[in-house]
C-alpha positions in Angstrom: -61.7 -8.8 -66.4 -59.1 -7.0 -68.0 -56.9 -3.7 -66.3 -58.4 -1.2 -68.7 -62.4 -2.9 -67.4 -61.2 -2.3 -63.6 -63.2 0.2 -61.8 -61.6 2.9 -60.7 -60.9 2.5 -56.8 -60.4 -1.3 -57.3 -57.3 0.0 -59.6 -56.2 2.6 -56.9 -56.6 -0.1 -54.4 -53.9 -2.7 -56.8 -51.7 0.2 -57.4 -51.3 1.0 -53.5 -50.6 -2.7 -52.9 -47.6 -2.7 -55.3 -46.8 0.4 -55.2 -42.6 0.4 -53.5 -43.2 3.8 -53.1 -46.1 3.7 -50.6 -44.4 0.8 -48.7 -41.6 2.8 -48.0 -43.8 5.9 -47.0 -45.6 3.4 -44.7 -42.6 1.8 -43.2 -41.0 5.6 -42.6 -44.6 6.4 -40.8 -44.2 3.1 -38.4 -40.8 4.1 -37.4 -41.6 7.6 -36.8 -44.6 6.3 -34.9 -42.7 3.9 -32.9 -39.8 6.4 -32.5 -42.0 8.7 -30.1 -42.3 6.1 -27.0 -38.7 5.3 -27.6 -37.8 9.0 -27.3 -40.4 9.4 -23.7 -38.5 6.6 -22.3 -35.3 8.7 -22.9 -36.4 11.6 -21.7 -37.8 9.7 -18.8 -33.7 8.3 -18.3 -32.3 11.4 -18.7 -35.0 13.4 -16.2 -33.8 10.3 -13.5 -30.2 10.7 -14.0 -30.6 14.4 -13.6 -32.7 13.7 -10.3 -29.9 10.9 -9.4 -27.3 13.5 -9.5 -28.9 16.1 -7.7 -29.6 13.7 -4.7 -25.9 12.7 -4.7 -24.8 16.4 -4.7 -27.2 17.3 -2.0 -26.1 14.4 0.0 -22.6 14.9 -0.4 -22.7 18.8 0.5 -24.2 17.5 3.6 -21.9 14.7 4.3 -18.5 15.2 2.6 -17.5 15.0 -0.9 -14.8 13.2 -2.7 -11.5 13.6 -0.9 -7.6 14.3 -1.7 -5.6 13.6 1.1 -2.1 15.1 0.5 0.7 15.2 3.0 1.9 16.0 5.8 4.1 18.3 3.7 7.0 20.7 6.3 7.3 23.8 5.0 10.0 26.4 6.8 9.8 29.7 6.0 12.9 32.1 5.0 13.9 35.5 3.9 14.7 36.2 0.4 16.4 39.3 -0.7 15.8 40.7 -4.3 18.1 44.0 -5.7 16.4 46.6 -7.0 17.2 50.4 -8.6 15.6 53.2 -6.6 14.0 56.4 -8.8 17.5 58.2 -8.2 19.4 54.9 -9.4 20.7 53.4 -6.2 20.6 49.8 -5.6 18.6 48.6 -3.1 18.1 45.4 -0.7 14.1 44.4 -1.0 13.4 41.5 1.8 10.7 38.9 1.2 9.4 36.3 2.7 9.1 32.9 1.0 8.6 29.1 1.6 11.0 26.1 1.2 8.9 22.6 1.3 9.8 19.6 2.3 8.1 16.2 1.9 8.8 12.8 4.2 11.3 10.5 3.8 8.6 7.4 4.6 4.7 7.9 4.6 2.9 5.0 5.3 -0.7 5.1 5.1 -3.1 2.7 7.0 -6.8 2.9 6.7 -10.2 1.4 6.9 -13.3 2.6 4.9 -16.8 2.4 6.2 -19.5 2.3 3.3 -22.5 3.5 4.3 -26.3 4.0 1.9 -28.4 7.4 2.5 -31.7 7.8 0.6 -33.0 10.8 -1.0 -36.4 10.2 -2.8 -36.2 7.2 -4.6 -32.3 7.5 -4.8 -29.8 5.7 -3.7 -26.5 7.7 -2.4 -23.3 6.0 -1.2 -21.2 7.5 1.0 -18.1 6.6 3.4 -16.3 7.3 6.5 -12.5 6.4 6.6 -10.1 5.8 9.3 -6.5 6.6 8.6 -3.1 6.9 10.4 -0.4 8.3 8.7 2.8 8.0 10.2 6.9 8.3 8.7 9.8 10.6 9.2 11.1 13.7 7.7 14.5 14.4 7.4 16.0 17.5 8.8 15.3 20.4 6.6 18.9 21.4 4.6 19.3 24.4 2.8 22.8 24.2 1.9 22.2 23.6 -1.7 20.0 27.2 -2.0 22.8 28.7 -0.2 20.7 30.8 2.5 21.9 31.8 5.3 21.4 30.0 8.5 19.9 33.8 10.2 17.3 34.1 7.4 15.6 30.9 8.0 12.4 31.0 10.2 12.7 28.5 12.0 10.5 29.3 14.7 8.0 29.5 12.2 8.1 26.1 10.5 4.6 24.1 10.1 3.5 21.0 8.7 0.0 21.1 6.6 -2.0 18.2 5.5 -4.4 18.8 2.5 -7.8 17.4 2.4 -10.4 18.8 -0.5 -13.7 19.1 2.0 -12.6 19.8 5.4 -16.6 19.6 6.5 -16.1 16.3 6.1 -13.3 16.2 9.4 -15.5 14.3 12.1 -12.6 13.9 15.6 -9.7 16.3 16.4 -6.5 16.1 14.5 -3.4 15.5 16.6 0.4 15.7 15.6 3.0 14.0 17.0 5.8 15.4 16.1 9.0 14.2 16.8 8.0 13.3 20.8 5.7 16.3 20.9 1.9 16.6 20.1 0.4 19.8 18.0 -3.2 20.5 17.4 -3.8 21.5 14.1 -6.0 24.6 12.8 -7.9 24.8 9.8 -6.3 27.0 6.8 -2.5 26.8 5.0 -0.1 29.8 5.2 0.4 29.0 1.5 -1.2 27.4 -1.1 2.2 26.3 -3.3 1.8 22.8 -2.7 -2.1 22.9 -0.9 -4.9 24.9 -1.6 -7.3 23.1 0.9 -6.2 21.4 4.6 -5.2 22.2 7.9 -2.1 23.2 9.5 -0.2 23.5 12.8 3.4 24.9 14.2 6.2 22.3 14.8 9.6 22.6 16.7 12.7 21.6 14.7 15.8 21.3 16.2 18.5 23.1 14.1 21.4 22.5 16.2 24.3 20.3 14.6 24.0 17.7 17.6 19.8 17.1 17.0 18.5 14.3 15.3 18.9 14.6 11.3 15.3 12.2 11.2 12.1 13.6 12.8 9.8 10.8 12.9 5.9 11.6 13.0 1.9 10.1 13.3 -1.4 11.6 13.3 -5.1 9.8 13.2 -7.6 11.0 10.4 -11.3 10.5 11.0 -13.4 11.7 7.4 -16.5 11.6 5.6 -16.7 11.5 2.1 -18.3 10.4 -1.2 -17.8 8.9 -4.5 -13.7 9.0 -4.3 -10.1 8.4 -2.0 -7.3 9.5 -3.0 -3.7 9.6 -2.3 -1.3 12.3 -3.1 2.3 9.9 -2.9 4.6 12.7 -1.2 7.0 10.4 0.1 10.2 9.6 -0.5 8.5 5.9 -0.3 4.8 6.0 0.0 2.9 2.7 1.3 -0.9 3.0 1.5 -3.3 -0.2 3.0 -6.8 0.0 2.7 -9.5 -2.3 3.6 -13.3 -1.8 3.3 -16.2 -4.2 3.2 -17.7 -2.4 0.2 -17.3 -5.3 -2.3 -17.1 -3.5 -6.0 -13.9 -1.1 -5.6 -13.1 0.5 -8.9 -9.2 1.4 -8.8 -8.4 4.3 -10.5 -5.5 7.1 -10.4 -1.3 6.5 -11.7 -1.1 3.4 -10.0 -2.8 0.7 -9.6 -2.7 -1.7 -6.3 0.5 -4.0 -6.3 -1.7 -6.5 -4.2 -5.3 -6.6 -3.8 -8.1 -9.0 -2.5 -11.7 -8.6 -3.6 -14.1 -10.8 -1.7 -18.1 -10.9 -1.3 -17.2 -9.0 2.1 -15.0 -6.5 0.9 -11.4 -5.9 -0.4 -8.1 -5.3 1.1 -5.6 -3.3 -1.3 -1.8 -2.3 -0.9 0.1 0.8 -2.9 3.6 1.3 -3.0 5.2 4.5 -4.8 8.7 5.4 -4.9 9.9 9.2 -5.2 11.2 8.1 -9.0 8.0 7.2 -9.9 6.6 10.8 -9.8 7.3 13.8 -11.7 8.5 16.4 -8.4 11.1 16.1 -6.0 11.6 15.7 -2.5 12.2 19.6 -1.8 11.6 22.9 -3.2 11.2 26.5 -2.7 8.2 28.2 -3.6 
């Protein structure tokens, strides 16, 4: 039967099954149809990673969240004396107070770190406590190259602060021995030039020409915390040794371990910084 005898529907019915045009509309259709199951699952991901990271913020409020240890960093107080024209023209003396810091000859850092899983819902949160001891020397504080006087340094009033960003996370008492003598130390920083967040104690320094020129120190940190450890390398040489039985550390930070051991039980990792390798110096004021 020729085209032109076709009924009409039976010619509809050819043209639609060549027809490119009505493939393509078909195909577009399919994908838009198949797109909306694609686009709940999505929605689905995104609703459980919101849900993920709400349970790992609740848990860390609770528990301690990711820490910066920094320090111990001396810091001596001195007076500072700035001239200054009066209303009727006449120099004047204005005395401040300000801050000279000092950071340790040798810092070595020794810790362990205890994973541990809490659930929230369906979730999954890991969390840690770590054991460190932190022990080196500082050498005597000199301020001949400021050129202040010997009367307007505080020495009475000299203190060494150790930063840590959550101090909820602090679980024993934190002791200093300092040079042969022990100091408890107190939450809060006289000032935040070098940290914003830690705790802080007093120390005796000897200032008289026939004391030590190296004060040697320790202390014992016991800390919760979550998702990250970091170190702050203050020292003249810094050495950090860690060991955990978590088994998938991810190293991140300016350095990367000079040794490390990954096993199915856990990893054991060793850090050594020099004072050349960072971008500050040993002492400073303010």
């Amino acid at each position: 039967m020729s085209e032109e005898k076709l009924p009409f529907f039976e010619k509809a019915n050819q043209w639609i099954r060549n027809s490119v045009t009505i493939r393509l509309i078909t195909i577009g259709i399919l994908l838009l149809l198949m797109l909306i199951p694609v686009s709940m699952v999505q929605d689905l991901i995104r609703e459980r990673e919101y849900r993920q990271n709400e349970a790992i913020e609740e848990v860390s409020a609770k528990w301690g969240e990711s820490q910066t240890c920094i320090g111990p960093v001396l810091t001596v107080p001195y007076n500072s004396y700035t001239r200054i024209k009066d209303d009727e023209g006449q120099l004047k003396l204005i005395q401040s107070r300000e801050f000279a810091h000092f950071f340790p000859s040798k810092l070595k850092v020794d810790g362990e770190v205890f994973p541990e899983i809490r659930y929230r819902g369906i979730y999954e949160v890991t969390v840690y406590n770590s054991h460190l001891t932190l022990d080196g020397d500082f050498p005597r504080p000199d301020f001949s190259d400021w050129k202040i006087d010997d009367k307007d340094i505080l020495w009475n009033e000299s203190f060494v602060s150790v930063g840590l960003s959550d101090l909820r996370g602090i679980e024993e008492k934190v002791i200093l021995n300092w040079g042969g003598r022990s100091y408890d130390f107190n939450p809060g920083v006289e000032t935040n030039d070098v940290i914003s967040s830690g705790i802080s104690t007093r120390v005796f320094i000897d200032n008289n020409d026939s004391a030590s020129v190296i004060i040697p120190f320790a202390l014992a940190l016991n800390f919760n915390g979550s998702s990250l450890l970091e170190f702050v390398p203050i020292g003249k040489s810094t050495q950090v040794s860690l060991a955990s039985s978590w088994a998938s550390p991810k190293f991140d930070g300016a350095f990367l371990p000079d040794k490390r051991d990954i096993t199915n039980t856990g990893f054991a990792a060793q850090w050594e910084v020099l004072h050349l390798n960072r971008p500050y110096p040993q002492s400073f004021k303010g």
